[in-house]
BALOBA-1460 file (C-alpha; in Angstrom, 3 decimals):
// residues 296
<rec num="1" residu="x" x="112.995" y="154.600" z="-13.887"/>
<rec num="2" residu="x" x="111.008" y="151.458" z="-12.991"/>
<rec num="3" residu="x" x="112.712" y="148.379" z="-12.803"/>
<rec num="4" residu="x" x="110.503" y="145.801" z="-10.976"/>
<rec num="5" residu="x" x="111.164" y="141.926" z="-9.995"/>
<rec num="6" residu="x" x="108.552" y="139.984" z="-8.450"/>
<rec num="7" residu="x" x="109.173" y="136.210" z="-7.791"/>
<rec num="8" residu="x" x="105.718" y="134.706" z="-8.271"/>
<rec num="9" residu="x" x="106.427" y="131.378" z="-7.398"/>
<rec num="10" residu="x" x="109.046" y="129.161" z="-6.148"/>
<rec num="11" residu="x" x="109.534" y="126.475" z="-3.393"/>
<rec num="12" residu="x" x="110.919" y="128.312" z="-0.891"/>
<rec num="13" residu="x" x="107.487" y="129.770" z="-1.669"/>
<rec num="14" residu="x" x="105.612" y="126.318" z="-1.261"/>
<rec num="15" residu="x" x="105.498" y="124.259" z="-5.177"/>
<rec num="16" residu="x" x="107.650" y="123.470" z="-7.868"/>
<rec num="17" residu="x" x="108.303" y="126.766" z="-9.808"/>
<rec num="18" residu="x" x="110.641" y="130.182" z="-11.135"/>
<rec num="19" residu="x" x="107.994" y="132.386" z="-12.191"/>
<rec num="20" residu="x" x="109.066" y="135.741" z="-12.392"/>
<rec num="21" residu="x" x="107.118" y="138.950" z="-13.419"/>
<rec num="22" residu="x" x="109.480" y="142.235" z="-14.217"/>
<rec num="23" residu="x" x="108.570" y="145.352" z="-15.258"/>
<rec num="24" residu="x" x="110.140" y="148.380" z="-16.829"/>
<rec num="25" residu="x" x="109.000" y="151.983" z="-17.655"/>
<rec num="26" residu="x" x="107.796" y="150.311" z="-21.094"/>
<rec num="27" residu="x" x="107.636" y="146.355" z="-20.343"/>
<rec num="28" residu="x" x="105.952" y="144.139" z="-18.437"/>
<rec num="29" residu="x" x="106.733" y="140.169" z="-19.020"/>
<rec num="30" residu="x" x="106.645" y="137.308" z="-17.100"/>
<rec num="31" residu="x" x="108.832" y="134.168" z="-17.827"/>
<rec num="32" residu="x" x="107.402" y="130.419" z="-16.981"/>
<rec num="33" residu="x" x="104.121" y="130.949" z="-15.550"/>
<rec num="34" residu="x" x="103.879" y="127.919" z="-14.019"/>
<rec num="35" residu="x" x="103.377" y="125.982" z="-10.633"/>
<rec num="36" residu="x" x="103.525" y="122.004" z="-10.086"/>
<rec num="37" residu="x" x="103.868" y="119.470" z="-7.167"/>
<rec num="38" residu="x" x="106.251" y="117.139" z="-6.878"/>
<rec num="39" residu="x" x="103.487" y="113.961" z="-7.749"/>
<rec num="40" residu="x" x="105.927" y="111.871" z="-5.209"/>
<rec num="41" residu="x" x="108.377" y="112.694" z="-2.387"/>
<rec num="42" residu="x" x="109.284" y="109.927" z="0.444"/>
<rec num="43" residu="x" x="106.846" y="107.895" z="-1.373"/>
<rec num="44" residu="x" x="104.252" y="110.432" z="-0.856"/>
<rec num="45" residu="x" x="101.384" y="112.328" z="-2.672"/>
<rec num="46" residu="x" x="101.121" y="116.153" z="-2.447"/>
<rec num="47" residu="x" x="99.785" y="116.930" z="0.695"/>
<rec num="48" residu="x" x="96.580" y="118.795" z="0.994"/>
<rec num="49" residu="x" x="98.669" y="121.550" z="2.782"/>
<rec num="50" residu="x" x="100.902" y="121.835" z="-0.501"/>
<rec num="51" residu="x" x="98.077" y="121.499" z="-2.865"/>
<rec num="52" residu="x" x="96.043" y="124.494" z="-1.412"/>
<rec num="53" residu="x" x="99.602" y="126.499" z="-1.735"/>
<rec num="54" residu="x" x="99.793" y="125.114" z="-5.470"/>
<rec num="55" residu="x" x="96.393" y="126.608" z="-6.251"/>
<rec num="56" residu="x" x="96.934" y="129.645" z="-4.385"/>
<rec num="57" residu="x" x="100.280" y="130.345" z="-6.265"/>
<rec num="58" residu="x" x="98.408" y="129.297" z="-9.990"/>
<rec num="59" residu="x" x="95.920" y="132.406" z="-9.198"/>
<rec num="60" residu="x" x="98.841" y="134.875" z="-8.391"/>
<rec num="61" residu="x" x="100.749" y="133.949" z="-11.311"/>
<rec num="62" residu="x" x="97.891" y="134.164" z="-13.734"/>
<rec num="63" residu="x" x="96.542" y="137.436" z="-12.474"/>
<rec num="64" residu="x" x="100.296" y="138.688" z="-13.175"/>
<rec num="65" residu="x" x="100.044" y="136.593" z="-16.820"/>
<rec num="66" residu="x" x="96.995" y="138.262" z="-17.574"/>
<rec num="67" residu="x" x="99.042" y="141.720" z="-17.119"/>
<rec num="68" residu="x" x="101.951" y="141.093" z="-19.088"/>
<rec num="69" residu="x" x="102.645" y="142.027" z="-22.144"/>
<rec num="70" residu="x" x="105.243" y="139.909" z="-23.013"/>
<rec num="71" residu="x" x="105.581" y="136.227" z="-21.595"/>
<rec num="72" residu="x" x="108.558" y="133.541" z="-21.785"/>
<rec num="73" residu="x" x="109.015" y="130.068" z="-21.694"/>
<rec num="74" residu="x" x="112.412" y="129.186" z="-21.404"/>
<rec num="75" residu="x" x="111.411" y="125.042" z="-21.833"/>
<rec num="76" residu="x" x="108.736" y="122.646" z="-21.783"/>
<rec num="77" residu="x" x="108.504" y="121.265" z="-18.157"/>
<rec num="78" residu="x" x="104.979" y="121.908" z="-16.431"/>
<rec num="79" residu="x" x="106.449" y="123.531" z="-13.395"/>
<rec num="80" residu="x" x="107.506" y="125.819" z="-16.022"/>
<rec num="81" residu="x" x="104.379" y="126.993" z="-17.968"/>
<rec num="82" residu="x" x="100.642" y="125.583" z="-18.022"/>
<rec num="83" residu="x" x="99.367" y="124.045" z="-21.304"/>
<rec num="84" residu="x" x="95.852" y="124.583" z="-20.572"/>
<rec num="85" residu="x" x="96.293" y="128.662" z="-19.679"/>
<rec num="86" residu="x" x="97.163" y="129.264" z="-22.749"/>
<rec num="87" residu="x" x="93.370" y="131.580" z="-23.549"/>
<rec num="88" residu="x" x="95.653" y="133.855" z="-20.727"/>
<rec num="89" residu="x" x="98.806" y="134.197" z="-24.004"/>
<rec num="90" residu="x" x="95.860" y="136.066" z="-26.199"/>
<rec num="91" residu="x" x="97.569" y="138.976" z="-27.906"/>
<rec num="92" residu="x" x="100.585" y="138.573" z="-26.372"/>
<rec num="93" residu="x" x="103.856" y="138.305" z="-27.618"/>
<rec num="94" residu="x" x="105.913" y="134.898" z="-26.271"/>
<rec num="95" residu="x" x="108.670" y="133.918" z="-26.645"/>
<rec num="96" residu="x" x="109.252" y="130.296" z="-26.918"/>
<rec num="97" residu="x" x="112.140" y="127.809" z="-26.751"/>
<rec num="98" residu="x" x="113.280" y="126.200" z="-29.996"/>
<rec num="99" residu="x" x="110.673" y="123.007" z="-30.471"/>
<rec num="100" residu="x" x="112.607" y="121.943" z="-33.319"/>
<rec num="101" residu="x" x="116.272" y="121.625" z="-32.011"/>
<rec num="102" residu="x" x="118.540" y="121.086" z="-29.183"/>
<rec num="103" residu="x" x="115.322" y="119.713" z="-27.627"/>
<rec num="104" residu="x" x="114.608" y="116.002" z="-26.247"/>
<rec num="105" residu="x" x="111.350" y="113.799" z="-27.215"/>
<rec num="106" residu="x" x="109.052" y="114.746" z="-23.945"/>
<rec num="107" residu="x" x="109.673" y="118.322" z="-24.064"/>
<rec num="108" residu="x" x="108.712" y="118.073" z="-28.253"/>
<rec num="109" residu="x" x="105.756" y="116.483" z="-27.782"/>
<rec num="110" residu="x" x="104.813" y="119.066" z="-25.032"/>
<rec num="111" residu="x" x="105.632" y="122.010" z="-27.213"/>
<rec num="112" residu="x" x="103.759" y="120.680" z="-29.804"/>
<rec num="113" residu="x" x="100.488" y="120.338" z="-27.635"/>
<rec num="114" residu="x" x="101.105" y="123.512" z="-26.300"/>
<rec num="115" residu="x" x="101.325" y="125.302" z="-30.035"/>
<rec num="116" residu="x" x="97.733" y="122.924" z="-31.017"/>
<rec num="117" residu="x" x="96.651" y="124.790" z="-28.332"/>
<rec num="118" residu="x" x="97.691" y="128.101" z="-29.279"/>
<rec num="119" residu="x" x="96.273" y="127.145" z="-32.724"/>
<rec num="120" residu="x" x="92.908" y="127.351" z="-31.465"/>
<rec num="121" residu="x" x="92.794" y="131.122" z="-30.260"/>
<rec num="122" residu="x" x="90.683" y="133.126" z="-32.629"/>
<rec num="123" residu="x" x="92.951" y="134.658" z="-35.220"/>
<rec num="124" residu="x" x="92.609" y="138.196" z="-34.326"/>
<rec num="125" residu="x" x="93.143" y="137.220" z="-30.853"/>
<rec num="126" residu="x" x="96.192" y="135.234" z="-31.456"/>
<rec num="127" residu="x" x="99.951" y="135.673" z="-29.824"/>
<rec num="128" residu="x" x="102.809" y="136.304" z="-31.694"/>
<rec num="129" residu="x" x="105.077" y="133.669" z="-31.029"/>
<rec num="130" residu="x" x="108.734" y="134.117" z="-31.462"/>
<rec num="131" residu="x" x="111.774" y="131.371" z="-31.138"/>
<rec num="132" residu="x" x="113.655" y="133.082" z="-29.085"/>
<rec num="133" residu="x" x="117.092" y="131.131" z="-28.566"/>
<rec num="134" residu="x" x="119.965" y="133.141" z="-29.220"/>
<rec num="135" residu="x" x="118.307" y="136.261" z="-30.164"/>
<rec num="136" residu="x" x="118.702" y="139.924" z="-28.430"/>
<rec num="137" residu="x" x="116.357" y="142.821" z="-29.204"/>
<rec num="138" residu="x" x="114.914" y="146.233" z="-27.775"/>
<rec num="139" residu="x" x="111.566" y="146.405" z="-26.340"/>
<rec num="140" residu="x" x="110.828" y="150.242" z="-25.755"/>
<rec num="141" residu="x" x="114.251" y="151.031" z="-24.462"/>
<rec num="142" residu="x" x="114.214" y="147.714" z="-22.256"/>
<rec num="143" residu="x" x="117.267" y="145.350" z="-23.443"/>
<rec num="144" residu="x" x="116.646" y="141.585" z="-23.617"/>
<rec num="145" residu="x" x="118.474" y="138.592" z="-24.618"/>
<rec num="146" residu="x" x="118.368" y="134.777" z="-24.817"/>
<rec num="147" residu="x" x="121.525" y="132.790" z="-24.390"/>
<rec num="148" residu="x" x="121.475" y="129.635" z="-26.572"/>
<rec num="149" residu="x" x="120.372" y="126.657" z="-25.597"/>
<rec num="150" residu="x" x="121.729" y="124.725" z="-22.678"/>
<rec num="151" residu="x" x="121.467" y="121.461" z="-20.514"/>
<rec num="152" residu="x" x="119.175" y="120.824" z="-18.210"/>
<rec num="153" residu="x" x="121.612" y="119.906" z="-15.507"/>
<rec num="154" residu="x" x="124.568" y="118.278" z="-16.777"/>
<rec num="155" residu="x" x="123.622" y="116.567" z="-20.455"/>
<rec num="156" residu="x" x="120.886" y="116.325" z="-22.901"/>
<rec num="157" residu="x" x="118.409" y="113.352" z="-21.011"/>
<rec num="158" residu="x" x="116.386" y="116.329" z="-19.829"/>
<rec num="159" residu="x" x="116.090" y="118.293" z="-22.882"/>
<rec num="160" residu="x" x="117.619" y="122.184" z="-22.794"/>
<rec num="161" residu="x" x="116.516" y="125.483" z="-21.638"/>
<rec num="162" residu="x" x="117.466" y="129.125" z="-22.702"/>
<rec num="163" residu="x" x="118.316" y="131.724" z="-19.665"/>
<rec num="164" residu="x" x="116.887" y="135.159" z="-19.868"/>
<rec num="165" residu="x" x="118.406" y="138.952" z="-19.273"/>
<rec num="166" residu="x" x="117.021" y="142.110" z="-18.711"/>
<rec num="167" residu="x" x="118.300" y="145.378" z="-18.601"/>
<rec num="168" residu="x" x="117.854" y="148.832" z="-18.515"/>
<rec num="169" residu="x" x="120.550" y="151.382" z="-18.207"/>
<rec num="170" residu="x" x="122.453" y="150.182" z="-15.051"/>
<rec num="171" residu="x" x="119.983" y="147.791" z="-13.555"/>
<rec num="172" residu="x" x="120.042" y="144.337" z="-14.821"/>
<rec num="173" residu="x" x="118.567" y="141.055" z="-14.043"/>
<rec num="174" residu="x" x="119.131" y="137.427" z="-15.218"/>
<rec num="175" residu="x" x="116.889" y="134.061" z="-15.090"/>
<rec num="176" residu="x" x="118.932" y="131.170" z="-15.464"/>
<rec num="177" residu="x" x="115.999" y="128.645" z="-15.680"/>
<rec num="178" residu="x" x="117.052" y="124.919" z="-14.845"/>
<rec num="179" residu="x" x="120.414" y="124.617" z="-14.911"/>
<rec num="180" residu="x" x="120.783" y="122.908" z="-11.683"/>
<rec num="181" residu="x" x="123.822" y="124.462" z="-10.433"/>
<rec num="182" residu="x" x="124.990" y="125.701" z="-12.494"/>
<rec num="183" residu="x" x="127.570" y="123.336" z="-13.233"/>
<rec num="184" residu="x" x="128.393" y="123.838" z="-17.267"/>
<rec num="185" residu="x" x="130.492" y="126.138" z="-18.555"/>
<rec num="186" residu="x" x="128.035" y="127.274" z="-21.490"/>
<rec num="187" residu="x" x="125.465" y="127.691" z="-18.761"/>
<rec num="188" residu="x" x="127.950" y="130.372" z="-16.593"/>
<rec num="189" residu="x" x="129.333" y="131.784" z="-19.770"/>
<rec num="190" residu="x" x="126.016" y="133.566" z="-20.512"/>
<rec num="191" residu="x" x="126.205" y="134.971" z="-16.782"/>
<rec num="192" residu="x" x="129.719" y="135.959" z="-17.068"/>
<rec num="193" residu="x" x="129.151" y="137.989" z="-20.373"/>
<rec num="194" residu="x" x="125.663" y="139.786" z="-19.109"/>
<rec num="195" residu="x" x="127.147" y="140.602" z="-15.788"/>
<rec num="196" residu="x" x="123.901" y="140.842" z="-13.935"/>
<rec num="197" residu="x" x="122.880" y="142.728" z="-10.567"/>
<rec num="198" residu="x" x="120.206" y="140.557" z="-9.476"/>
<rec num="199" residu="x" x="120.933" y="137.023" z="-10.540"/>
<rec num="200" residu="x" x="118.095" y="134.089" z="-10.056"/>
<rec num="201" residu="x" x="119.852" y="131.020" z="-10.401"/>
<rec num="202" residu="x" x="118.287" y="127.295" z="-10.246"/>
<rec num="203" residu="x" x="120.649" y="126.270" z="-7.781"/>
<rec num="204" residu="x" x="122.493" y="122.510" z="-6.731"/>
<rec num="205" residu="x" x="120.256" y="119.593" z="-7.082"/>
<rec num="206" residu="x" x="121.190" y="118.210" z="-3.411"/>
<rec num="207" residu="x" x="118.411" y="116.354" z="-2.199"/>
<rec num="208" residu="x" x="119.510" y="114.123" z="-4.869"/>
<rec num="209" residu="x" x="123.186" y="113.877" z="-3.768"/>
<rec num="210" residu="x" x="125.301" y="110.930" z="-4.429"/>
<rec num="211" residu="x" x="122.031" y="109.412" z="-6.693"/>
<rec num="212" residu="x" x="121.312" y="111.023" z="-9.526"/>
<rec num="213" residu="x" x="123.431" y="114.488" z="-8.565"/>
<rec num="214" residu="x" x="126.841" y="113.486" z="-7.814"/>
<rec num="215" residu="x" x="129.160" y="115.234" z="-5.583"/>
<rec num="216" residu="x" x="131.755" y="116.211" z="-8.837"/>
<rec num="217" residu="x" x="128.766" y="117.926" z="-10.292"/>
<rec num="218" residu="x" x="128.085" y="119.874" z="-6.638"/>
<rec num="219" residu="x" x="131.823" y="120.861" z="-6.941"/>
<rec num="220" residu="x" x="131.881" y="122.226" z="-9.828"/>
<rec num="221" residu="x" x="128.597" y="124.161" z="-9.408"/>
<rec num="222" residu="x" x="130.197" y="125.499" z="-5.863"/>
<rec num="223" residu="x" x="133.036" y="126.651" z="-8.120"/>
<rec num="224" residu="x" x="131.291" y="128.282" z="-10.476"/>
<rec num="225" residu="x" x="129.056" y="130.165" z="-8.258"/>
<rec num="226" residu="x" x="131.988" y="131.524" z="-6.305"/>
<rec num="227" residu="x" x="133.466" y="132.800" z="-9.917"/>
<rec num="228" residu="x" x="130.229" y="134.333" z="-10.528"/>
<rec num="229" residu="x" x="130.251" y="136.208" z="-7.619"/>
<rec num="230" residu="x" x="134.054" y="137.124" z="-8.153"/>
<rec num="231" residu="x" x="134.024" y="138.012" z="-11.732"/>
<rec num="232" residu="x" x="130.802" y="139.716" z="-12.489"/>
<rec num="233" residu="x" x="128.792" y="142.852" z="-10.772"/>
<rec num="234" residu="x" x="126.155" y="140.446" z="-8.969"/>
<rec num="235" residu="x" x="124.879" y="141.854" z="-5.707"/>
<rec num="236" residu="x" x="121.845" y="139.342" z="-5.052"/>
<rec num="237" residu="x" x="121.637" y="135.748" z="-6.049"/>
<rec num="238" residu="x" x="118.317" y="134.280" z="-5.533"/>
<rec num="239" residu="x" x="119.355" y="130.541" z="-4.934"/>
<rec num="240" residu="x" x="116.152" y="128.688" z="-5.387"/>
<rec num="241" residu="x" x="114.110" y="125.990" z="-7.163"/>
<rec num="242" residu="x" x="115.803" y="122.379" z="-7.527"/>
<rec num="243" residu="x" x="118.169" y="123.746" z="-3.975"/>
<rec num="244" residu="x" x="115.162" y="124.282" z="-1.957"/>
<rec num="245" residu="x" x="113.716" y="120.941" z="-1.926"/>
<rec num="246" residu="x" x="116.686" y="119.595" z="0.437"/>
<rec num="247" residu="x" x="116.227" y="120.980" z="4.145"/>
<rec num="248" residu="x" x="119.775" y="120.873" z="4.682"/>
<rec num="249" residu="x" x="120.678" y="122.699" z="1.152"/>
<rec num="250" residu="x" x="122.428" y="125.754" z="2.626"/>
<rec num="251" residu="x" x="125.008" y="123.413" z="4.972"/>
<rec num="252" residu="x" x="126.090" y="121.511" z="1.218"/>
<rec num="253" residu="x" x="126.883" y="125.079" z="-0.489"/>
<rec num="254" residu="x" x="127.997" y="126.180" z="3.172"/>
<rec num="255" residu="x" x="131.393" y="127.408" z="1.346"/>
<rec num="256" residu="x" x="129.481" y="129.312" z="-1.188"/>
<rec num="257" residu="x" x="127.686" y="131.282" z="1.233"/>
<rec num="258" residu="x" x="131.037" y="132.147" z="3.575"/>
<rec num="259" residu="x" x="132.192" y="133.359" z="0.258"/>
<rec num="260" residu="x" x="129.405" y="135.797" z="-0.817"/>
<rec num="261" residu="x" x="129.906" y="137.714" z="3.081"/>
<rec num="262" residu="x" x="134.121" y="137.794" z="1.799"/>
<rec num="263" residu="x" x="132.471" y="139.681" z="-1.583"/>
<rec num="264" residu="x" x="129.324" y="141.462" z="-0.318"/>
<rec num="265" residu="x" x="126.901" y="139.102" z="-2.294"/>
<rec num="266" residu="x" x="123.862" y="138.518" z="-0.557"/>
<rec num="267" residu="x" x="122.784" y="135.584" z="-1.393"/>
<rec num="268" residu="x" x="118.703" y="134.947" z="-0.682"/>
<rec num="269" residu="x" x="115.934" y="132.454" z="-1.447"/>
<rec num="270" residu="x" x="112.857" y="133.547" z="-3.408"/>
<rec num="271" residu="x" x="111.054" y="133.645" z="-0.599"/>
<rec num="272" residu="x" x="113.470" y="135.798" z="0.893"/>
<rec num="273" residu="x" x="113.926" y="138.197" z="-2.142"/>
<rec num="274" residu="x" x="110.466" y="138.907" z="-1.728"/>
<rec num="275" residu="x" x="110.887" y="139.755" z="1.755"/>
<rec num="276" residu="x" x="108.672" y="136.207" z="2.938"/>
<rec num="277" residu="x" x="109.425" y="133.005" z="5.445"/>
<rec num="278" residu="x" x="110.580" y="130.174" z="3.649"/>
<rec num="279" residu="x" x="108.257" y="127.463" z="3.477"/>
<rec num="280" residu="x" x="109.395" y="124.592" z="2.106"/>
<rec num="281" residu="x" x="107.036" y="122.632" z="1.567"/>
<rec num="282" residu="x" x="107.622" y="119.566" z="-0.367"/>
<rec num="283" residu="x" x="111.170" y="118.871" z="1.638"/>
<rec num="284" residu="x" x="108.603" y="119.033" z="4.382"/>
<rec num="285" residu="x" x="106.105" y="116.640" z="3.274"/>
<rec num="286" residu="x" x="106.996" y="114.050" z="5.275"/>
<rec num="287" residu="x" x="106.417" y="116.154" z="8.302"/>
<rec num="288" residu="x" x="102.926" y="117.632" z="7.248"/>
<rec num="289" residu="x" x="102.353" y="113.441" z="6.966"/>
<rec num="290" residu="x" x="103.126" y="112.718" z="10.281"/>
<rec num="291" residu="x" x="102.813" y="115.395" z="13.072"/>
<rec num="292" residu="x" x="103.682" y="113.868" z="16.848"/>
<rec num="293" residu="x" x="103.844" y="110.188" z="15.391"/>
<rec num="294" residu="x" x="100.496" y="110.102" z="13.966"/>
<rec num="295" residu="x" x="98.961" y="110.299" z="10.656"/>
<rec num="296" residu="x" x="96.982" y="113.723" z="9.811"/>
């Protein structure tokens, strides 16, 4: 039995993304083909070093788009999908978050741009789109299910996302998409219920600690991955996306970690998972800026 996950993109990897392609004996999907740079950090531009990554990542992930069957895009940030790749959804089948609830302005008027878009694929080319919040189905023996929708972090100013899970027989793996923590209880209900082996979370927002991420809300996300780990059959947690653009992310969570080694969770970056060196490249930008005190 084939039951394949490949972590595309992510920034341990070196840009702003959770692509993810899996594969099955019968299905091949990928969910949020997308890759995007941080347009300021420290009061800087993308580096040059972080742009070449960016494109290099946009190639792998739409080779692996161009392959898959089935695509998802759990909501409608540009990290998270590409508006303008969407000749690569031809004959596809995609499955979309709601654009017409439990969905804030920006992220409507980029799912309507991105449907326009769609519009204008030859009809016998066109992809089946499918709302896919809430909804479970079969795919060729392949189980998959969308939780409802869910913050964004910790309320509705960043619109909502829906998490994905996969399964066949005993292997299982869940998405979680950006849920910054997580730190909701609608947002770890999903991954209590599935019960996932291989769980890819979208982990503590700490590099904005005590601003716009406050210390209750790491708490409570600490908390709740600990539960996770004690309640459910996890194994792996791939701990990535918002978490990896603080340097000093792991030492925040440090409690979380000590736990997982009490449980036997091994807890891993996306880099990691896919057995590569973390390069973290936007919490670095300052430091590809200056090397030795001197502008590059």
């Amino acid at each position: 039995m084939v039951f394949t996950v490949n972590i595309l993109a992510s920034e341990s990897m070196g840009a702003r993304s959770m692509s993810t392609f899996l594969e099955t004996d019968n299905l091949s999907m990928i969910i949020d083909p997308g890759v995007e740079l941080a347009p300021k950090r420290f009061s800087l531009p993308p580096h040059p070093v972080e742009i070449n990554k960016k494109e290099e990542l946009r190639i792998k992930i739409e080779r692996y788009l161009k392959k898959s069957d089935h695509l998802v895009i759990t909501h409608y940030h540009y990290d998270h999908y590409n508006p303008l790749a969407t000749d690569l959804f031809k004959e596809k089948t995609v499955f979309i978050k709601d654009y017409g609830k439990s969905i804030n302005k920006s992220q409507k008027n980029r799912a309507e741009t991105l449907l326009k878009n769609i519009s204008n694929i030859n009809n016998d080319e066109k992809p089946s789109m499918v709302i896919a919040d809430g909804k479970e189905l079969e795919i060729d023996g392949t189980y998959v299910c969308f939780s409802d929708p869910v913050f964004h972090g910790v309320d509705a100013r960043l619109g909502y996302v829906i998490q994905v899970f996969v399964s066949v027989e005993e292997k299982s793996f869940l998405f979680t998409s950006d849920v910054e923590g997580p730190a909701m209880d609608d947002q770890v209900r999903f991954i209590l219920e599935k019960s996932p082996d291989i769980l890819f979370v979208d982990g503590p927002m700490t590099y904005l600690l005590g601003m716009s991420y406050s210390y209750t809300t790491l708490e409570r996300s600490i908390q709740n991955l600990e539960k996770i780990m004690s309640d459910t059959k996890v194994r792996e947690i791939i701990i990535d996306h918002h978490f990896m653009r603080d340097l000093k992310s792991k030492d925040k969570i440090k409690r979380v970690y000590d736990y997982s080694k009490d449980v036997g969770v091994k807890i891993l970056s996306a880099a990691e998972f896919m057995n590569e060196e973390n390069n973290l490249l936007e919490a670095r930008r300052k430091e590809l800026y200056t090397r030795d005190g001197k502008k590059e």
